[in-house]
C-alpha positions as CSV (number, residue, x, y, z in Angstrom):
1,X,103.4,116.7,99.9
2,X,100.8,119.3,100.4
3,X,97.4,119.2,102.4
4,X,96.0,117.0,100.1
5,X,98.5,114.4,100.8
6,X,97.6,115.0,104.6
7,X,93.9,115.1,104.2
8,X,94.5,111.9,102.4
9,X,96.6,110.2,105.4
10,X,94.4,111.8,108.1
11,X,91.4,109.9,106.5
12,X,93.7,106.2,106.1
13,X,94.2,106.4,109.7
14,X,90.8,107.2,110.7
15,X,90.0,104.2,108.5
16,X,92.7,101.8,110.1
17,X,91.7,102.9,113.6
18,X,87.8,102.6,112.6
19,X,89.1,98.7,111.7
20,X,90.7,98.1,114.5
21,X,94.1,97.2,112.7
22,X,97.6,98.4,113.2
23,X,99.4,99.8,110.7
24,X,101.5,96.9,110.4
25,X,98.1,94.8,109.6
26,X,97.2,97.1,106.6
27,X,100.7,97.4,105.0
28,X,100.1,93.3,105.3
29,X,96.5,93.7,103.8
30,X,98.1,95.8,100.8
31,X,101.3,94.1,100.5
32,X,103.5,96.6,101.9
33,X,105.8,97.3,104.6
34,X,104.9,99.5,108.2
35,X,107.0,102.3,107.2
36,X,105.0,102.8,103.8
37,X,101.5,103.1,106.2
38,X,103.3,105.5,108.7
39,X,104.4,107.9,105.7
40,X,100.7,108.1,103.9
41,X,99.0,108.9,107.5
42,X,102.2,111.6,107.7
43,X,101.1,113.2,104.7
44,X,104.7,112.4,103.5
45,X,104.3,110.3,100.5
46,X,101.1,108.8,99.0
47,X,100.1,105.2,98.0
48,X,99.6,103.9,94.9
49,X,96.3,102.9,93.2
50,X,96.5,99.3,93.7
51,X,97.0,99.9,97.5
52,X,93.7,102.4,97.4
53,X,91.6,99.7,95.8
């Protein structure tokens, strides 16, 4: 995915964390599943718009 794929899951996580919610509580909050979350803070795919907003 390239670094900006991992500068853009490195700064998800450090939002999650900042929250205090597990990734399973933010793929809930933006309607989808744990996996999804763990793959965008990998760097290995990247979330839609909708899920940004």
């Amino acid at each position: 995915m390239g670094s900006y794929g991992e500068k853009l899951g490195l700064r998800i996580r450090e939002i999650r964390i900042s929250k205090n919610e597990t990734q399973l509580q933010l793929g809930i909050s933006v309607g989808v599943v744990q996996q999804s979350v763990a793959a965008w803070e990998k760097g290995r795919s990247l979330p839609n718009i909708p899920s940004l907003i």
